[in-house]
MDTraj code that builds the backbone (N, CA, C; nanometers):
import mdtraj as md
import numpy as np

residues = "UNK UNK UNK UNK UNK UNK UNK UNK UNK UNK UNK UNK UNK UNK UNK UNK UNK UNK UNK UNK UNK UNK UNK UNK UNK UNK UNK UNK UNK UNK UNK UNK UNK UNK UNK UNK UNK UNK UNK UNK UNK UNK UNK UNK UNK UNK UNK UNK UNK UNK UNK UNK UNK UNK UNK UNK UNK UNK UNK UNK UNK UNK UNK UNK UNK UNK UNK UNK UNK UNK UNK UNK UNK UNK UNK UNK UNK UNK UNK UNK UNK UNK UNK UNK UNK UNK UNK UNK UNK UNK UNK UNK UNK UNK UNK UNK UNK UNK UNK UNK UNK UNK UNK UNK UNK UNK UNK UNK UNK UNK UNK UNK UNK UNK UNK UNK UNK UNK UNK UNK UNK UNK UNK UNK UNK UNK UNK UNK UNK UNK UNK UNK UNK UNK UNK UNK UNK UNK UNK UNK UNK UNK UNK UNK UNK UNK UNK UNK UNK UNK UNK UNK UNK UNK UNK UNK UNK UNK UNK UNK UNK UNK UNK UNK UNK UNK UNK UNK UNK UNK UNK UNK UNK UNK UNK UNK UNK UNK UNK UNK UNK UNK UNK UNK UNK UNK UNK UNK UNK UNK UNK UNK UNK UNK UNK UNK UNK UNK UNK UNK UNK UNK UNK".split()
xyz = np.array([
    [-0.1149, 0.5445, -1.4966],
    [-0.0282, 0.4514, -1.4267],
    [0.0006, 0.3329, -1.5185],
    [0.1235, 0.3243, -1.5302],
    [0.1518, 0.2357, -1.6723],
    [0.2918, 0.1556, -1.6251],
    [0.2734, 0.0161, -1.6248],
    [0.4410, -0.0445, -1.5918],
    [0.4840, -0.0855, -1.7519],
    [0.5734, -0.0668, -1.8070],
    [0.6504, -0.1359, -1.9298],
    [0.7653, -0.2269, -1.9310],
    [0.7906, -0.3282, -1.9568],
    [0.8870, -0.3927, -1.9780],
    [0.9355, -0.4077, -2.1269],
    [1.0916, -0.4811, -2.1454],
    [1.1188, -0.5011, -2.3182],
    [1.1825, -0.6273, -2.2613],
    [1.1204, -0.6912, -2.4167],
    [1.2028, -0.8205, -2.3733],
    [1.3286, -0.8674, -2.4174],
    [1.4348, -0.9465, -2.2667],
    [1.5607, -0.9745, -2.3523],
    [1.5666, -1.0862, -2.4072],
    [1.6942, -1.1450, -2.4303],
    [1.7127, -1.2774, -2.5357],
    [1.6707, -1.3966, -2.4137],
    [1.6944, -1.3663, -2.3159],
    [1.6771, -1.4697, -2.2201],
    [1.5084, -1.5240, -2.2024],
    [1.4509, -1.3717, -2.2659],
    [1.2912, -1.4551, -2.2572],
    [1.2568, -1.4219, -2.4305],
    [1.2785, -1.4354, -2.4441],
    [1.2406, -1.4506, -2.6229],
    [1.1501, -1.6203, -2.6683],
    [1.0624, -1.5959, -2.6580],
    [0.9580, -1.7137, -2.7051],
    [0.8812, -1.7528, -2.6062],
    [0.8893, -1.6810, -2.4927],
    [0.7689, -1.6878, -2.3881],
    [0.6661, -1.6331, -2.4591],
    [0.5578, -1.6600, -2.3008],
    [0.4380, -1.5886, -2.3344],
    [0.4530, -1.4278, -2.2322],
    [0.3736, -1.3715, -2.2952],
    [0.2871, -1.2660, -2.2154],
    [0.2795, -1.2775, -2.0668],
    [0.1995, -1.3697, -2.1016],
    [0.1823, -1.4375, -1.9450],
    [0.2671, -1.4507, -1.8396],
    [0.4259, -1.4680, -1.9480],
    [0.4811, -1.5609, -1.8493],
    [0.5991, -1.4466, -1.8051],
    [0.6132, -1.3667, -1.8689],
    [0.6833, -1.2138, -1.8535],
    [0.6228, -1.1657, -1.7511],
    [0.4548, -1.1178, -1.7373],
    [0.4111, -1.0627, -1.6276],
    [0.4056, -1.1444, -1.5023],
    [0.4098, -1.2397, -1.4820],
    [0.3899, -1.3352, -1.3870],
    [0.5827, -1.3341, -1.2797],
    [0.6727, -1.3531, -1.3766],
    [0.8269, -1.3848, -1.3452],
    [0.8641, -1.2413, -1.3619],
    [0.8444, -1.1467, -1.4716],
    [0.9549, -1.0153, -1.4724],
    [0.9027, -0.9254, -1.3915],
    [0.7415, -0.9268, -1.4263],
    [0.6642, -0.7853, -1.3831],
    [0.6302, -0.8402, -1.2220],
    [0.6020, -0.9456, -1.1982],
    [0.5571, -0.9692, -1.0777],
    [0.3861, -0.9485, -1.0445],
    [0.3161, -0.9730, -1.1322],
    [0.1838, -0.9699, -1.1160],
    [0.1643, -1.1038, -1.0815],
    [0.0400, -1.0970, -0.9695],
    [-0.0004, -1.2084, -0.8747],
    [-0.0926, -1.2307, -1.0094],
    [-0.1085, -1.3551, -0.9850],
    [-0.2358, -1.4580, -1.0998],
    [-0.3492, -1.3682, -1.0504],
    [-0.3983, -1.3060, -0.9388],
    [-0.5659, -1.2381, -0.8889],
    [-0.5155, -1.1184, -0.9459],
    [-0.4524, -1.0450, -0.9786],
    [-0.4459, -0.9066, -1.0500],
    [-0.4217, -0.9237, -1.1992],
    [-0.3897, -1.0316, -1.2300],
    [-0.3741, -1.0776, -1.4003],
    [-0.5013, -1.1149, -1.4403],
    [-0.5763, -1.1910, -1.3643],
    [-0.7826, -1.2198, -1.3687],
    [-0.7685, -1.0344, -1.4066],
    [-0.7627, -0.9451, -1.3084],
    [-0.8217, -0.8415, -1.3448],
    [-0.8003, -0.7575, -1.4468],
    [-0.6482, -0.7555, -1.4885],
    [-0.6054, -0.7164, -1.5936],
    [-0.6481, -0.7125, -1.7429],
    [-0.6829, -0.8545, -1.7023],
    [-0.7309, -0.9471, -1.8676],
    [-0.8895, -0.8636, -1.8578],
    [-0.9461, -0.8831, -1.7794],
    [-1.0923, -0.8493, -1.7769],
    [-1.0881, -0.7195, -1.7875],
    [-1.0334, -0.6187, -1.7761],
    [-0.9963, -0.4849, -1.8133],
    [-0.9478, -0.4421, -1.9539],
    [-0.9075, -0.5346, -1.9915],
    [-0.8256, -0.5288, -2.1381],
    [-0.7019, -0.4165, -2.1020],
    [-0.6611, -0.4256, -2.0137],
    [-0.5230, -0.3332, -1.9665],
    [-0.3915, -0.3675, -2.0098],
    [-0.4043, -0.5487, -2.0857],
    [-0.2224, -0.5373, -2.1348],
    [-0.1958, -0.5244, -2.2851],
    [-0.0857, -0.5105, -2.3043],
    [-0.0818, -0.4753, -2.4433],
    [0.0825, -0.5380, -2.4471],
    [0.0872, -0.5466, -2.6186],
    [0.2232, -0.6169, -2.7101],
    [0.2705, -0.4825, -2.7890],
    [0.3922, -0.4268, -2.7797],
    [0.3835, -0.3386, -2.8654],
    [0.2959, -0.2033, -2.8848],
    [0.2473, -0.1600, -2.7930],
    [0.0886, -0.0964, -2.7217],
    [-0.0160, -0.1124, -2.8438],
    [-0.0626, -0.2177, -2.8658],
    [-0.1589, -0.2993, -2.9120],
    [-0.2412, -0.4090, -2.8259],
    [-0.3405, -0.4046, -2.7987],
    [-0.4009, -0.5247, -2.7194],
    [-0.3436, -0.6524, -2.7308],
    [-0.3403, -0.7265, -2.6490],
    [-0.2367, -0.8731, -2.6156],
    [-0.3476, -0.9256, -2.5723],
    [-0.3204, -1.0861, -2.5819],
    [-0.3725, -1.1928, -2.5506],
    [-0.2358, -1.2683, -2.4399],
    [-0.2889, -1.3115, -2.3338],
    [-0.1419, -1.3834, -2.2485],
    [-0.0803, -1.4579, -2.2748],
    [-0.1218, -1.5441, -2.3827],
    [-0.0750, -1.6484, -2.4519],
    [0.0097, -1.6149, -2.5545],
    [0.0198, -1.5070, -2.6113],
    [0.1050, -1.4435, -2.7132],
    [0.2162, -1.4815, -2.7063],
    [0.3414, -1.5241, -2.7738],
    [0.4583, -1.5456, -2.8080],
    [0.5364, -1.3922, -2.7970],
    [0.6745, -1.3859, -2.7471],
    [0.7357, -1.2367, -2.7224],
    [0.8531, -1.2351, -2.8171],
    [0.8814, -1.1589, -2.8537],
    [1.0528, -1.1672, -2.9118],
    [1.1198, -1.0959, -2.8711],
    [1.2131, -1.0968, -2.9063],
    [1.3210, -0.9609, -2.8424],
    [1.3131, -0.8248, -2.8435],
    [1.2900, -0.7509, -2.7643],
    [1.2845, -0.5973, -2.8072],
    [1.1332, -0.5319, -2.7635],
    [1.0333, -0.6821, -2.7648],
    [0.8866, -0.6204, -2.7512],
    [0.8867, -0.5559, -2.6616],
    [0.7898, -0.4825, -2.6567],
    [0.7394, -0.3982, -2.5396],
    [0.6426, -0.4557, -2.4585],
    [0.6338, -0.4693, -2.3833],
    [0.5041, -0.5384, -2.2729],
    [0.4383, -0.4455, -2.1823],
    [0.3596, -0.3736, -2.2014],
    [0.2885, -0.3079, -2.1016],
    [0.1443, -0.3014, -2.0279],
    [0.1385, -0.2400, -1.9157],
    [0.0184, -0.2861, -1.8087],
    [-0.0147, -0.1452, -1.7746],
    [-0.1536, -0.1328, -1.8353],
    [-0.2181, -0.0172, -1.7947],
    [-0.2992, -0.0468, -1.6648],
    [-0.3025, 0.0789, -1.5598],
    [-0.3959, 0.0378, -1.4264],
    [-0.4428, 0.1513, -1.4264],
    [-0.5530, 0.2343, -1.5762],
    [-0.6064, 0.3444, -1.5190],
    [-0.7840, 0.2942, -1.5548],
    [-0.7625, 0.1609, -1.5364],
    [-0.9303, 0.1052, -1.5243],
    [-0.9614, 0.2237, -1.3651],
    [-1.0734, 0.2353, -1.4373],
    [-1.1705, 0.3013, -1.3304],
    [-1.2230, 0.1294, -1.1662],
    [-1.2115, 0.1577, -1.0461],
    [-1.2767, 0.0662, -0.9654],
    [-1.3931, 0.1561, -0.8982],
    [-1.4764, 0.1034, -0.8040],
    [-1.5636, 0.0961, -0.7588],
    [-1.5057, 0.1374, -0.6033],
    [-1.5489, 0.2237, -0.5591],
    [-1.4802, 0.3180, -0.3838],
    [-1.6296, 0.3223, -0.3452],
    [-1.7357, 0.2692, -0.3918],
    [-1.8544, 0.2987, -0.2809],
    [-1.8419, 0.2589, -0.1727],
    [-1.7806, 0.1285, -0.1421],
    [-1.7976, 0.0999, 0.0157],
    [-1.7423, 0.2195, 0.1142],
    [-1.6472, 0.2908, 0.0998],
    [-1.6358, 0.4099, 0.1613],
    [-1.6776, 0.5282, 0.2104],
    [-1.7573, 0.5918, 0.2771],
    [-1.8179, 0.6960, 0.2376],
    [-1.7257, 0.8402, 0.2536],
    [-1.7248, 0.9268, 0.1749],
    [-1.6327, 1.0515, 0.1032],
    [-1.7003, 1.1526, 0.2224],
    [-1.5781, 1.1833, 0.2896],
    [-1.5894, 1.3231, 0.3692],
    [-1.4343, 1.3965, 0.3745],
    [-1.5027, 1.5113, 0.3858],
    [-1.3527, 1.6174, 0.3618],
    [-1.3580, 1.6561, 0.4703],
    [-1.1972, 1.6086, 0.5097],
    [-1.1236, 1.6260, 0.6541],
    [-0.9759, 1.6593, 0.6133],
    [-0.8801, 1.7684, 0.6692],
    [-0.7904, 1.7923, 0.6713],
    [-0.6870, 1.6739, 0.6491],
    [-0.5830, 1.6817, 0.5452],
    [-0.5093, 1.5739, 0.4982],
    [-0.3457, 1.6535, 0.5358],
    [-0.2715, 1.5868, 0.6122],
    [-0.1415, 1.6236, 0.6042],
    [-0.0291, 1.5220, 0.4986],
    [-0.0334, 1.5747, 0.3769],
    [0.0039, 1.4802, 0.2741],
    [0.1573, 1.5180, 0.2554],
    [0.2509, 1.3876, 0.3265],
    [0.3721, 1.4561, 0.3394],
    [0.4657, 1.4013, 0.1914],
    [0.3913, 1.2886, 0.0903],
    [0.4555, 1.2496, -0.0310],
    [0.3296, 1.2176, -0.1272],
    [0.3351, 1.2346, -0.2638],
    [0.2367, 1.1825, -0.3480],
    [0.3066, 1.1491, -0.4736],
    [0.2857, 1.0238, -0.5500],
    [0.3482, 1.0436, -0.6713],
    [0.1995, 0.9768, -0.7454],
    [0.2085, 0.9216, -0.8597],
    [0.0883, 0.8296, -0.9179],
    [0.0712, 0.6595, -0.9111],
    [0.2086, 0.6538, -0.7778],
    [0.1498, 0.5329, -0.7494],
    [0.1127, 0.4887, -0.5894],
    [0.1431, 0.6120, -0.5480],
    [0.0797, 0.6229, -0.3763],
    [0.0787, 0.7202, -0.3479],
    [0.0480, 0.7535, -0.1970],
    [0.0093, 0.8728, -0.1511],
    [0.0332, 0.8760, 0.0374],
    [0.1283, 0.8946, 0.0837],
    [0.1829, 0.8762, 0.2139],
    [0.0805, 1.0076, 0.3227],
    [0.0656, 0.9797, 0.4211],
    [-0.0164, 1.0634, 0.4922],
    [0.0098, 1.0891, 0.6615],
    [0.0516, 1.2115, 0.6991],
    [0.0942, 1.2281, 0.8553],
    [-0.0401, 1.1954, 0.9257],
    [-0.1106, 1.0954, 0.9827],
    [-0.2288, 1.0784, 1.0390],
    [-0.1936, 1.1152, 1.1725],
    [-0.2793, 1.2175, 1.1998],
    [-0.3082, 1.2749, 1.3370],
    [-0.3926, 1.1890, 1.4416],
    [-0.3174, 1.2383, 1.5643],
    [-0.4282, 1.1352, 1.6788],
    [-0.5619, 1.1561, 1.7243],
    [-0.6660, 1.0534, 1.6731],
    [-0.7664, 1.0402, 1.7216],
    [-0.8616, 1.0166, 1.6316],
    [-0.7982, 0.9769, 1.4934],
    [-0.8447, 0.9115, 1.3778],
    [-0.8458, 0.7946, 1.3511],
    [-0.9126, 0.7255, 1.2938],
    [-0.9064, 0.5863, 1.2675],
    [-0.8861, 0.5746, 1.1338],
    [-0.7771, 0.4865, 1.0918],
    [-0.7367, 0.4727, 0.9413],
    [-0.8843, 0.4037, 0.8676],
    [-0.9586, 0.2933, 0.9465],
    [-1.0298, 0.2611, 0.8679],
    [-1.1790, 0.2779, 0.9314],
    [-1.2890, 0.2823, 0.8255],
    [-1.4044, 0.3045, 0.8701],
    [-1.4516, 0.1986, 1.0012],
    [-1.5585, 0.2271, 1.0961],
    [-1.6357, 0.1291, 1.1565],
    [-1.7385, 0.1491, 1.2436],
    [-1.8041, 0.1126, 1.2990],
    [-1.9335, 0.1234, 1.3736],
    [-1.9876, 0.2581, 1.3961],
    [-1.8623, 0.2807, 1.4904],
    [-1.8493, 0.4044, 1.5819],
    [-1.7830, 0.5325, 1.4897],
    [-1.6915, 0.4902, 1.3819],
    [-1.6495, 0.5784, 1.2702],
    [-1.7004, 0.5367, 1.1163],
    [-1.8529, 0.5693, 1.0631],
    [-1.8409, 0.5470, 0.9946],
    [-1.8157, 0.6195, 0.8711],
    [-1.7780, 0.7525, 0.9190],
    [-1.7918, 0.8836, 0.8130],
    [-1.6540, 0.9576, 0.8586],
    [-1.5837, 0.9581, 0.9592],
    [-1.4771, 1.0352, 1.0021],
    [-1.3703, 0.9437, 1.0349],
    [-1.3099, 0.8725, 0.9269],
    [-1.2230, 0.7804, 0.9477],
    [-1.1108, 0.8251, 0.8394],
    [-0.9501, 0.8205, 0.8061],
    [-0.8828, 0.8774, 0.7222],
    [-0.9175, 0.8334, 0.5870],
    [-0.9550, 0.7216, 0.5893],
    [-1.0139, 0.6217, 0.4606],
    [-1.1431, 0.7791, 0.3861],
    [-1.2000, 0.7836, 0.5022],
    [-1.3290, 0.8532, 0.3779],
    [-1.2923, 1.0086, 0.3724],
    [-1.1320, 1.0376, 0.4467],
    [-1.0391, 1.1837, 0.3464],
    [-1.0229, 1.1452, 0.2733],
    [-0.9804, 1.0286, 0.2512],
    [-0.8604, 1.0008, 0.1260],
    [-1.0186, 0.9672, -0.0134],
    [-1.0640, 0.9199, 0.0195],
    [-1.1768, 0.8976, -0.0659],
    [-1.2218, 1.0400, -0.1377],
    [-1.2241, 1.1163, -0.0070],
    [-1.3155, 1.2809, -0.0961],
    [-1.1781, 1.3736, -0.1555],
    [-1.0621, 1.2844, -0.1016],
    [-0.9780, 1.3416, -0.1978],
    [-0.9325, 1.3111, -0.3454],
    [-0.9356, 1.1964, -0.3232],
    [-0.9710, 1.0958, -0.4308],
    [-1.0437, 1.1148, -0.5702],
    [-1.1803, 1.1231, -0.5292],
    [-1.2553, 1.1880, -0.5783],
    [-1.2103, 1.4026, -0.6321],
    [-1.1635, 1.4660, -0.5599],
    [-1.1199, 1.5467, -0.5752],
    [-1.0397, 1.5722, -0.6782],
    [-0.9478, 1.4715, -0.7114],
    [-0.8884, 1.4787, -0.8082],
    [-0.8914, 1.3724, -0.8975],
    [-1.0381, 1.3158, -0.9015],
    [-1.0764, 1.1911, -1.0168],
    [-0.9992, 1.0964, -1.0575],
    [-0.9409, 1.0118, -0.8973],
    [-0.9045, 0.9172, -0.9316],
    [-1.0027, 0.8396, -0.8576],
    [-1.0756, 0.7548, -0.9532],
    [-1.1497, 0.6565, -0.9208],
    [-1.0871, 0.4892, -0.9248],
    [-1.0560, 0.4779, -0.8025],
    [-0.9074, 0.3500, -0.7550],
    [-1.0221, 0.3262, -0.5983],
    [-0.9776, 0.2288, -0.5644],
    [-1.0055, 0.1712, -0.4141],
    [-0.9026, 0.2524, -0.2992],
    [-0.9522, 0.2392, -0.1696],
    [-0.9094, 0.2782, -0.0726],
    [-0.8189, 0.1463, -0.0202],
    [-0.6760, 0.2010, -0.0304],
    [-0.5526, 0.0639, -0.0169],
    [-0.5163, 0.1364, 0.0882],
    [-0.5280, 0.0858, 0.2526],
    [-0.4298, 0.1785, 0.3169],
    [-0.3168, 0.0188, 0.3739],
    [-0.2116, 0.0565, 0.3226],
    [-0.0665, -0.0105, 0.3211],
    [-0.0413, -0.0829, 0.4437],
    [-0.0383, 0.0456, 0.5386],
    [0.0358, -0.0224, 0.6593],
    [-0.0882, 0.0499, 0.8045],
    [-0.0993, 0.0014, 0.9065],
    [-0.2075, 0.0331, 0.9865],
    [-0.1547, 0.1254, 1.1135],
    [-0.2446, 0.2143, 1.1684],
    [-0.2195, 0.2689, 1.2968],
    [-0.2575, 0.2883, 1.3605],
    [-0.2960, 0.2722, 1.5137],
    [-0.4030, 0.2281, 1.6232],
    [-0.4512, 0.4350, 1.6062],
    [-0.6249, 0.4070, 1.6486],
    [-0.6802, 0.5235, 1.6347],
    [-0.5780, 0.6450, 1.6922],
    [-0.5400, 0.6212, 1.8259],
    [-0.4931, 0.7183, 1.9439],
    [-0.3336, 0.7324, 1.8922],
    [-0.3135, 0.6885, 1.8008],
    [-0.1302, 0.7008, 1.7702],
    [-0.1371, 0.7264, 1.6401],
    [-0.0317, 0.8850, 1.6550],
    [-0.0169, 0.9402, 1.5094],
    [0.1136, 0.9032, 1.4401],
    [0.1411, 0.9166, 1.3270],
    [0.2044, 0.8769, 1.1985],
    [0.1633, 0.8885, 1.0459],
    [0.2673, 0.8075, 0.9730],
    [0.2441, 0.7756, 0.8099],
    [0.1499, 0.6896, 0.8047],
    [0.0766, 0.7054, 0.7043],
    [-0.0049, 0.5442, 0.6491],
    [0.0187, 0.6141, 0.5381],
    [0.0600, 0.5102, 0.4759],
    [0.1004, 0.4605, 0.3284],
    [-0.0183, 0.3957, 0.2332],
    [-0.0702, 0.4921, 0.1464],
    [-0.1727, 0.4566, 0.0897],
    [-0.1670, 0.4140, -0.0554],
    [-0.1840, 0.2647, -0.1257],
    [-0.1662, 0.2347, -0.2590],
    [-0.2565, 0.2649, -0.3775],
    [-0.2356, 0.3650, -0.4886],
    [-0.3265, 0.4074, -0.6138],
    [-0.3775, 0.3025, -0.6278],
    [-0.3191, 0.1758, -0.6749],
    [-0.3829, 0.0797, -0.7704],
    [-0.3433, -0.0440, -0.6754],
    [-0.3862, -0.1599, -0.7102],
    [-0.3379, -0.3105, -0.6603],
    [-0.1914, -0.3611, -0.6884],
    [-0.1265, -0.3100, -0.7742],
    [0.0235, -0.3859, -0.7772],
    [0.0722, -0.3052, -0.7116],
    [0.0731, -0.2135, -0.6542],
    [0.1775, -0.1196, -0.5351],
    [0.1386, -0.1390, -0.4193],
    [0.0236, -0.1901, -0.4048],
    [-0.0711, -0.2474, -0.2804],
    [0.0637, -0.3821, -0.2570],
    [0.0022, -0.4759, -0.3828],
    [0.1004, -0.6240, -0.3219],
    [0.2474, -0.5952, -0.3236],
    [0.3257, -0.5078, -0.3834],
    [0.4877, -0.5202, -0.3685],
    [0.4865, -0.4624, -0.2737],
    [0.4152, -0.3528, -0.1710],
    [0.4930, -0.3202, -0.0225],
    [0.4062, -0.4106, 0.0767],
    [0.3170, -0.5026, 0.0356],
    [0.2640, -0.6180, 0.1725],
    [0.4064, -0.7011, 0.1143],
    [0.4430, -0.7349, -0.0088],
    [0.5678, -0.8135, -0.0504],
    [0.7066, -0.7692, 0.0654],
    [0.6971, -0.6400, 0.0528],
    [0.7993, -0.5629, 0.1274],
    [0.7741, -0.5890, 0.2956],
    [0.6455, -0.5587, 0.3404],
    [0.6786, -0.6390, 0.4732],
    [0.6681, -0.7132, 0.4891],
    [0.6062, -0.8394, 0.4468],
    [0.6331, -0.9901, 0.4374],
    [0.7949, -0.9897, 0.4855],
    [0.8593, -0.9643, 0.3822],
    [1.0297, -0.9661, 0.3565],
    [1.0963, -0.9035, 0.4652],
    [1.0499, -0.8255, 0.5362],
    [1.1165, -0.7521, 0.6543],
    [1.1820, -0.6224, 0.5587],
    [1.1601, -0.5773, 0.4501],
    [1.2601, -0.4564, 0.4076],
    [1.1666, -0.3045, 0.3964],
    [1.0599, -0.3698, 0.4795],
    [0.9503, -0.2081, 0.4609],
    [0.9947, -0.2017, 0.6249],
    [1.0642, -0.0711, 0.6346],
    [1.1167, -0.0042, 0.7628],
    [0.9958, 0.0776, 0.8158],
    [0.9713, 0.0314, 0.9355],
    [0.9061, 0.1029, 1.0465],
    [0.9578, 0.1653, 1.1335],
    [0.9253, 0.2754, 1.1361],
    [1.0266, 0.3493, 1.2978],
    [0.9112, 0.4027, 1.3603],
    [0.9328, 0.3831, 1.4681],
    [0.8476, 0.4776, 1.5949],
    [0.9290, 0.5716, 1.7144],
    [0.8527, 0.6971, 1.7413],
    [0.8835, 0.7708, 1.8267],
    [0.8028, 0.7729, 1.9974],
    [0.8851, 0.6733, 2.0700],
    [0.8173, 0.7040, 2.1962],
    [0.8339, 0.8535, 2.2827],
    [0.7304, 0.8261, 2.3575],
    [0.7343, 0.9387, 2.4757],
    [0.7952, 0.8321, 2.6382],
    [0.8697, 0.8554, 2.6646],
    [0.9147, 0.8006, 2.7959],
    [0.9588, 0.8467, 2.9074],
    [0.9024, 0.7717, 3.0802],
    [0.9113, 0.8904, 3.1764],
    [1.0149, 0.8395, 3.2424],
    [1.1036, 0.9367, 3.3443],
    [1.1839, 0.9109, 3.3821],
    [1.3253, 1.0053, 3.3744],
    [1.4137, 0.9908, 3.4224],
    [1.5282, 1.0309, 3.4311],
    [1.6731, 0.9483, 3.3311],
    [1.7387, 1.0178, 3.2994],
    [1.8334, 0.9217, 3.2263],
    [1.9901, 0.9615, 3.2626],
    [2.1214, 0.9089, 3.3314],
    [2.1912, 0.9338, 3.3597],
    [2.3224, 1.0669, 3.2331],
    [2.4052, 1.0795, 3.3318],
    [2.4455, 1.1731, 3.2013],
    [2.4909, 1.0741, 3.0831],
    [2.5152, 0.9910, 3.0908],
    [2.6020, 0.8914, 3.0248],
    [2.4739, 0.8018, 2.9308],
    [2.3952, 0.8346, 2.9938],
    [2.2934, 0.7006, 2.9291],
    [2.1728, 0.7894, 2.8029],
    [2.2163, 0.8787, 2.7480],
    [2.1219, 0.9663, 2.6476],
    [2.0612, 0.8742, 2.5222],
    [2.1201, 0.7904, 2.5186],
    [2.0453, 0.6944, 2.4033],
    [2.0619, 0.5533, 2.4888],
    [1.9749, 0.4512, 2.4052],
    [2.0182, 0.3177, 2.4289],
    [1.8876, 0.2180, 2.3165],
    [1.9139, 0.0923, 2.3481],
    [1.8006, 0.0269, 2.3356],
    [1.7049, -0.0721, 2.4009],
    [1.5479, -0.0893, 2.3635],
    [1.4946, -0.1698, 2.4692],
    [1.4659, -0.2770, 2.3974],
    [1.5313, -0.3763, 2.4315],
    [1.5148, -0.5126, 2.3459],
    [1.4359, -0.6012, 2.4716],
    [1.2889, -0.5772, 2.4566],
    [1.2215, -0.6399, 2.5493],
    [1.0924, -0.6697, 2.4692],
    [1.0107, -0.8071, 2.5562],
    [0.8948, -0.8667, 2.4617],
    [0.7324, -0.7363, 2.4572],
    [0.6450, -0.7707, 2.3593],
    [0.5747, -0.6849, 2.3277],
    [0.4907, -0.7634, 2.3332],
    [0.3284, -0.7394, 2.4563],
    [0.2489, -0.7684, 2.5076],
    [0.1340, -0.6959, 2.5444],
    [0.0369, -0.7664, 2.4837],
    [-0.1074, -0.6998, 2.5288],
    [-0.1296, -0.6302, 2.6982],
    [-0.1683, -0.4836, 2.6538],
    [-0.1840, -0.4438, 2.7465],
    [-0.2979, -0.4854, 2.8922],
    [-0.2949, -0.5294, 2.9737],
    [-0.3881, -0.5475, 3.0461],
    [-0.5012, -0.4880, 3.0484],
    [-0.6430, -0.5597, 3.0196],
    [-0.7373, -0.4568, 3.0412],
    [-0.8290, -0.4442, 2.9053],
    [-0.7035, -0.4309, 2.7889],
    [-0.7190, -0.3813, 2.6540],
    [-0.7573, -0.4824, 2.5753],
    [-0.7789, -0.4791, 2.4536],
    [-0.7927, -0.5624, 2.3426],
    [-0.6909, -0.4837, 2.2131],
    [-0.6474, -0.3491, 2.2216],
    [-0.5584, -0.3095, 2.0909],
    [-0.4415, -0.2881, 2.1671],
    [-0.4441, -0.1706, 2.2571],
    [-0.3016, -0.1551, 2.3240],
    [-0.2085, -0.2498, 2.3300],
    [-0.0943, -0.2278, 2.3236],
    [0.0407, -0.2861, 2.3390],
    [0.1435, -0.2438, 2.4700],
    [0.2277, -0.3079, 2.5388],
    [0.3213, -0.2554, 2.6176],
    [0.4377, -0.3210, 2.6267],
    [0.5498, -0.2863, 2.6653],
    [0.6656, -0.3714, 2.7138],
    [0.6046, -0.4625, 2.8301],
    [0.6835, -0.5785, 2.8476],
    [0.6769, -0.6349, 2.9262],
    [0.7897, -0.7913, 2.9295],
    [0.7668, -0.8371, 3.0489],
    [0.8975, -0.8949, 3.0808],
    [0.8298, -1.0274, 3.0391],
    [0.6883, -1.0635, 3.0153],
    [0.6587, -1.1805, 2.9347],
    [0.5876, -1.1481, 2.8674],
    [0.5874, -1.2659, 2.7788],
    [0.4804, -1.2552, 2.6382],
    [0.3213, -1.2746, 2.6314],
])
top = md.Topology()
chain = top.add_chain()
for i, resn in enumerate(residues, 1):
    res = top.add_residue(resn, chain, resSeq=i)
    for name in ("N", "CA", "C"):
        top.add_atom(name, md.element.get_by_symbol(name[0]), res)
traj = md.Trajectory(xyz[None], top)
């Protein structure tokens, strides 16, 4: 997993630093880790951040440092893996799983598939799961290889441009005329509950 940039005339006499920070978009807490990894390079030669750039250089960011996945524990459970490339790994999570480990799940949670899959194919990276989904409701979770694909899609929903869609089940009858529509109504804790959600006419 490798990002590269070249530099144009517009940044010619920066630093290192200042390329990954403005072009590449690395947060200052993943540049701590970078440096401590020895993962960037000038020209694919080891760099210092302070380095001076000229035109044409090459700037690149290796992220195949090995991390630490112990907090997880690795069990092999059926994975419906509907995309994978080498910088994520998207997943149809079935109902009655919990994306992340806890009390009551501490071994059968999607986190410790993705871990023994992980492991399966020796990538030793952390367990990033992207976006969340209540145990009892199935879908995607969007899982990040490394930390900079982690922060550009929390970047992405921050921003509103990471699209969510959901498929309800709803009871009732619908006129001939009325086969679609929309429910633009407030979204409120279910009575009773502490996770559930429902429509409702207040907040």
């Amino acid at each position: 997993m490798r990002l590269e940039y070249i530099v144009t005339n517009n940044e010619n006499g920066k630093t290192v630093k200042d390329i990954l920070l403005s072009c590449l978009h690395i947060s200052h807490r993943l540049l701590i880790t970078l440096k401590r990894e020895n993962s960037i390079f000038l020209n694919d030669l080891p760099a210092f951040v302070y380095q001076k750039v000229s035109v044409n250089n090459k700037i690149s960011v290796s992220f195949d440092y090995a991390e630490d996945n112990s907090n997880i524990v690795s069990k092999q459970i059926p994975l419906d893996i509907v995309y994978e490339d080498e910088w994520l790994l998207i997943v149809n999570k079935h109902s009655g799983i919990p994306v992340h480990p806890s009390i009551l799940h501490y071994e059968d949670s999607l986190s410790s598939g993705i871990k023994f899959y992980f492991d399966l194919i020796g990538l030793k990276k952390k367990i990033r799961p992207v976006n969340r989904i209540d145990k009892d409701t199935s879908g995607l979770v969007v899982f990040a290889k490394n930390e900079y694909i982690q922060e550009a899609l929390i970047q992405q929903m921050q921003a509103g441009t990471f699209i969510k869609e959901y498929i309800a089940v709803v009871e009732g009858f619908f006129s001939a005329n009325e086969k679609t529509g929309t429910i633009n109504m407030p979204i409120s804790r279910k009575e009773g509950s502490i996770i559930e959600r429902c429509v409702s006419d207040t907040r």
